[in-house]
VEXRO-406934 format. One line per 4 residues: number of its first residue (from 1); their letters; for each residue x, y, z of N, C-alpha, C. Coordinates in steps of 0.1 Angstrom, whole numbers. Each point is the difference from the previous one (the first is absolute). Example, Ala and Ser with C-alpha at 12.3 -4.5 7.8 and 13.67 -1.06 7.14 Angstrom:
BEGIN
1) as) 132,-57,78,-9,12,0,9,12,0 | -4,11,-7,9,11,0,-8,11,8
REM end
This chain:
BEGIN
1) xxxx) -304,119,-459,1,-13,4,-14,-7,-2 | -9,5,3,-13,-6,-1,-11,6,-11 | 8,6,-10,-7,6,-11,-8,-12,-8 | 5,-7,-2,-2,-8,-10,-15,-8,6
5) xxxx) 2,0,12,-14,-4,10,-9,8,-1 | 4,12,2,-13,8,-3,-5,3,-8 | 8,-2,-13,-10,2,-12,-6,-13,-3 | 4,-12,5,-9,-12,-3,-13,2,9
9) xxxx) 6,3,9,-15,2,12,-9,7,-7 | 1,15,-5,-8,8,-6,-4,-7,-14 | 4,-7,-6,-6,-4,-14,-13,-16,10 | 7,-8,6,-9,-8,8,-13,9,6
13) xxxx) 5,10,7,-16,7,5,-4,7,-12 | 4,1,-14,-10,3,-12,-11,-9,2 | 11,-11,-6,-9,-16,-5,-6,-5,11 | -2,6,10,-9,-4,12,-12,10,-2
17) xxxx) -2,8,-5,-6,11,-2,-9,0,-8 | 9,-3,-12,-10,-3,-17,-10,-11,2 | 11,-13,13,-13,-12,1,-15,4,3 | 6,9,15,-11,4,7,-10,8,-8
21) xxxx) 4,10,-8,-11,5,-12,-9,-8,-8 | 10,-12,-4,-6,-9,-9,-13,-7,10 | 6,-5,9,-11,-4,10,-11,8,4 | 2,12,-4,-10,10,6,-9,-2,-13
25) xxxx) 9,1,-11,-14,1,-9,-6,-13,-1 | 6,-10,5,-7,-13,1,-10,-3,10 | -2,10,5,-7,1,13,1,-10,14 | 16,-1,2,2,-7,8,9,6,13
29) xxxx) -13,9,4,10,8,9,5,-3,11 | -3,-7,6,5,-7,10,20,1,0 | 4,-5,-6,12,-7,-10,7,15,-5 | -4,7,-9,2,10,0,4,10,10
33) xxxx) -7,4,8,0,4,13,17,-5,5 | 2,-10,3,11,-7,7,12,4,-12 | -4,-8,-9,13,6,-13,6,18,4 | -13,10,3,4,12,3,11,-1,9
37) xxxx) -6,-1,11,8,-3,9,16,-5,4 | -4,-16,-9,18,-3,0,2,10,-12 | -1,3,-9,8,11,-12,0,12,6 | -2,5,14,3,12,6,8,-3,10
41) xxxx) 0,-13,1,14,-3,10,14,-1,-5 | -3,-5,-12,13,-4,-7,6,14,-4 | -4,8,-3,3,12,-5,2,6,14 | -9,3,10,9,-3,16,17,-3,0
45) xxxx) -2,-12,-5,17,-4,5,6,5,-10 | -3,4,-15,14,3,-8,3,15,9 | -11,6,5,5,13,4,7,-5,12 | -2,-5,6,8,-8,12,19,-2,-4
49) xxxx) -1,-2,-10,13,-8,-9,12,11,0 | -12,9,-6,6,14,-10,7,6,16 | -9,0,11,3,8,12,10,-10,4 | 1,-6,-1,16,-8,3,12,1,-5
53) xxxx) -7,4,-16,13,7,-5,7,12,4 | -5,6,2,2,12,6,1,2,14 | 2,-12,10,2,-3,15,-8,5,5 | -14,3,-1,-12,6,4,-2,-15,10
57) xxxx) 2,-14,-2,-14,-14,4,17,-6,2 | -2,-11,11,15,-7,0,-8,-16,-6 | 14,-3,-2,-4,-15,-7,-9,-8,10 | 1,3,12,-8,-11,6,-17,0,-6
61) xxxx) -4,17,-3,-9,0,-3,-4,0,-12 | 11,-4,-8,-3,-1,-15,-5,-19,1 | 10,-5,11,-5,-17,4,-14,-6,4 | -2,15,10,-18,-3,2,-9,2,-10
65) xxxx) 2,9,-10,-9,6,-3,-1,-13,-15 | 10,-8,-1,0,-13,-8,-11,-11,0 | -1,7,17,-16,-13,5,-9,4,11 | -1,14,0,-6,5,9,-8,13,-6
69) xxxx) -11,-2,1,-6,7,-9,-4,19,6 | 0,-1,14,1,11,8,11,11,1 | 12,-1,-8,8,11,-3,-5,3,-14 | -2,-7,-9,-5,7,-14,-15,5,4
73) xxxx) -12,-3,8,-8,9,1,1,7,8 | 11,4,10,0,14,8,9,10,-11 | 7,-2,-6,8,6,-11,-12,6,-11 | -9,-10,-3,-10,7,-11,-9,16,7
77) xxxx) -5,-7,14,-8,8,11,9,13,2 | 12,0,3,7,10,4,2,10,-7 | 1,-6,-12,0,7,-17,-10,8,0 | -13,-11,3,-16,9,-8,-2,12,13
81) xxxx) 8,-8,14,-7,14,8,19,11,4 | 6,0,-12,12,12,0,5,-3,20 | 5,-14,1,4,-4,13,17,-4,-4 | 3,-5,-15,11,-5,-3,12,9,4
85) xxxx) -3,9,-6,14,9,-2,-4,11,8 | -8,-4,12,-2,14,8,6,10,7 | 13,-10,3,12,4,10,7,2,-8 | 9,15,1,14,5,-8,6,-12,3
89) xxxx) 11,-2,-16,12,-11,4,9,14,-5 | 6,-1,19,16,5,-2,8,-8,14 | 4,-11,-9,7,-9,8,13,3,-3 | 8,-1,14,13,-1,-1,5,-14,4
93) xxxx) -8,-11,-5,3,-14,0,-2,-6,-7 | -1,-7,-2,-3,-17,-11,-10,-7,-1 | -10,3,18,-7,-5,5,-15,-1,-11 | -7,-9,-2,-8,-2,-2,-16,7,4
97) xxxx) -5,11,-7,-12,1,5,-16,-7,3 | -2,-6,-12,-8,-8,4,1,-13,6 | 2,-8,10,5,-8,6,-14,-9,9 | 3,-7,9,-12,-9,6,-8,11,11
101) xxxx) 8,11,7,-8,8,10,-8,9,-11 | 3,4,-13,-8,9,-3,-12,-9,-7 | 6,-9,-10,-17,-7,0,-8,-4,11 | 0,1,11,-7,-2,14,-8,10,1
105) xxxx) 12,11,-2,-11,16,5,-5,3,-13 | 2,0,-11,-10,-2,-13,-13,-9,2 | 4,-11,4,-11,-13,0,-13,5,11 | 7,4,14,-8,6,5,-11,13,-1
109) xxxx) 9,9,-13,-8,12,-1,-13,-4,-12 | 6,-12,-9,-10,-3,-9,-5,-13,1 | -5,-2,9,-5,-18,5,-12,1,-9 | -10,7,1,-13,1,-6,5,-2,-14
113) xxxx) 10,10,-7,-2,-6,-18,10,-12,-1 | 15,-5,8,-1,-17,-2,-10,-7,4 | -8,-1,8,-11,-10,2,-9,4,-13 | -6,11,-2,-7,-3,-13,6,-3,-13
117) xxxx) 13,-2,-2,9,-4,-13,-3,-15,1 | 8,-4,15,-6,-17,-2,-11,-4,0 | -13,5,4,-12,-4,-2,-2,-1,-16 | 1,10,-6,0,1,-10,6,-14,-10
121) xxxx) 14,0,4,7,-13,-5,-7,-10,4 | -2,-3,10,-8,-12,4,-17,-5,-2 | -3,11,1,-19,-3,-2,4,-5,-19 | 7,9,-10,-4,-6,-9,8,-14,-9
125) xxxx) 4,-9,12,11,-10,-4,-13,-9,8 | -1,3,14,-1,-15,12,-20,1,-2 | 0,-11,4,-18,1,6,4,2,12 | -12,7,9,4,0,14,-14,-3,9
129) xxxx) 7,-9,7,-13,-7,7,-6,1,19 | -7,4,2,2,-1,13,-2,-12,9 | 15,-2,9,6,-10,9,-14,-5,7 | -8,6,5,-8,1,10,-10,-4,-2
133) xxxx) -10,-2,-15,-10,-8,-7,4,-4,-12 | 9,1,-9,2,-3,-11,-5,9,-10 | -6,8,4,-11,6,-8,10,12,-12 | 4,0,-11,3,7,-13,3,16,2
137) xxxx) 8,6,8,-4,15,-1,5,8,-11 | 12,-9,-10,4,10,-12,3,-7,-10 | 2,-1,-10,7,-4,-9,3,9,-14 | 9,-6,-5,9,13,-11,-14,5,-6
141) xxxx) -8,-10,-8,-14,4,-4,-11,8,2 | 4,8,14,-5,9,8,2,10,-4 | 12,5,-7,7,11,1,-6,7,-16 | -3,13,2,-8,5,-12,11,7,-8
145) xxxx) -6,5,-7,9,8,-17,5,12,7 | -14,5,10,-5,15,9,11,-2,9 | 6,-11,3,5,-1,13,16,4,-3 | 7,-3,-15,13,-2,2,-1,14,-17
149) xxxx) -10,9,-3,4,7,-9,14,7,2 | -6,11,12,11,8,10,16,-5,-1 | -1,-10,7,11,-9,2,8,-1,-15 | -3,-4,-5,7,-3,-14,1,13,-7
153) xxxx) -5,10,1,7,17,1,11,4,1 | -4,-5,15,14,4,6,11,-11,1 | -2,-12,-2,13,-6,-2,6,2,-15 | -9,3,-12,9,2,-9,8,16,4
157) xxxx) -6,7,8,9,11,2,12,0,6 | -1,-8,10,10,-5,10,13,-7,-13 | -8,-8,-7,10,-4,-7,10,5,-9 | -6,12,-5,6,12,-7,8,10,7
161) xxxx) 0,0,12,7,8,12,10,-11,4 | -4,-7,2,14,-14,5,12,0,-12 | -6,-1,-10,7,-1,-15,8,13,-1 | -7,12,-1,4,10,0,14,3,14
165) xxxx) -2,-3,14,6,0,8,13,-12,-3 | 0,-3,-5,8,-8,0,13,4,-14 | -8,4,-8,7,5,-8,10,13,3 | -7,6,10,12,10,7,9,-1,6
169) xxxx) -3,-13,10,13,-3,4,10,-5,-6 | -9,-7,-12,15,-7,-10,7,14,-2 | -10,12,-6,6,8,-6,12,6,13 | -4,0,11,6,9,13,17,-13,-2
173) xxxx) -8,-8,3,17,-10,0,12,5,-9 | -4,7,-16,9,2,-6,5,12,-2 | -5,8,14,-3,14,2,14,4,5 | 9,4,-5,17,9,8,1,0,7
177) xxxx) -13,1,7,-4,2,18,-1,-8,9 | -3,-12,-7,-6,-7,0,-1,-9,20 | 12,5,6,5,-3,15,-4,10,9 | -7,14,-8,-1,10,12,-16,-4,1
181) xxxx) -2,-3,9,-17,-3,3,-11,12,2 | 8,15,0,-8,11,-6,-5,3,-10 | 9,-8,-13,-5,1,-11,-12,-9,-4 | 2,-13,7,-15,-9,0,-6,12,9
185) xxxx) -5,4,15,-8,5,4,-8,17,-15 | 7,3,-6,-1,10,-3,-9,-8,-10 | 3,-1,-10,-4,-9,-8,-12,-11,3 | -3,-7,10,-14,0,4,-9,11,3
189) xxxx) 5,11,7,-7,10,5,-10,3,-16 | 10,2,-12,-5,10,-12,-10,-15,-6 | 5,-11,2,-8,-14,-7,-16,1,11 | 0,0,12,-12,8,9,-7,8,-6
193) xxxx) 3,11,-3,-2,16,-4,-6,-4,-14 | 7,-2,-9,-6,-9,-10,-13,-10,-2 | 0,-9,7,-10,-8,1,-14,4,5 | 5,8,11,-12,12,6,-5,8,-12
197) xx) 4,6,-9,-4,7,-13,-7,-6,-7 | 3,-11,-1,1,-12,-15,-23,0,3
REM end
């Protein structure tokens, strides 16, 4: 159902990507920086999409995650710290696992890396001024080459694992099995195990 979304999403967080490079070699990191960021959200939500397909995320949260930028970065976070798929799925329901109570208890376990995602987003887009004397404490122009190398590392990695994940689930949808949710559980376990090698 929402295939087609998530591959537009994933080619959008390319071309958010390539900008942000381009701007890096322009030396405009500020801008860059932030391009990271939305191009790791966007690829956030196609995985968000993909887990929909496969009744992992219910629509409501495919609705938020349309304008709310806090399910696509606890989805990235959960990823980088192996929190996503932590819990066996052996449901004998329909029911939705990731839903609004589990982004809470995610949100709360990783508050420290969403707050530094939107800082991130935000120092290199806004000037930021302090209320209290006016006085200049940041602006995108602040932000060094030193500061966002790291970063742009690992989002092109993230981007290649989003891509990559995502490609399995298409492949899992057309899988025989495709309704027993052991065969997804199994099949992440060895996509884990794999990546850990890689």
């Amino acid at each position: 159902m929402y295939s087609r979304g998530s591959r537009e999403c994933l080619k959008n967080a390319e071309l958010l990507f390539r900008s942000a490079l381009l701007l890096l070699h322009k030396k405009s990191f500020g801008i860059a920086q932030s391009l990271m960021v939305t191009a790791a959200e966007e690829a956030g939500k196609a995985i968000l999409l993909e887990l929909a397909n496969v009744n992992y995320v219910d629509k409501e949260m495919v609705k938020q995650s349309m304008h709310d930028h806090r399910p696509k970065k606890l989805v990235l976070l959960a990823m980088e710290k192996g929190l996503l798929f932590a819990n066996r799925i052996d449901r004998r329901n329909d029911s939705c696992e990731l839903n609004e109570d589990t982004l809470k208890r995610l949100e709360n376990m990783l508050i420290i890396g969403l707050e530094d995602l939107e800082d991130k987003r935000q120092n290199g887009f806004y000037v930021q001024v302090d209320a209290s004397n006016g006085a200049i404490t940041r602006t995108p122009k602040s932000i060094k080459r030193s500061d966002i190398d790291e970063f742009a590392k690992k989002t092109g990695l993230f981007l290649k694992l989003c891509s990559y994940l995502c490609q399995f689930f298409e492949d899992y949808r057309n899988h025989p099995a495709r309704n027993n949710l052991r065969v997804l559980q199994y099949n992440l376990d060895n996509l884990n195990m794999s990546y850990d090698e890689a």
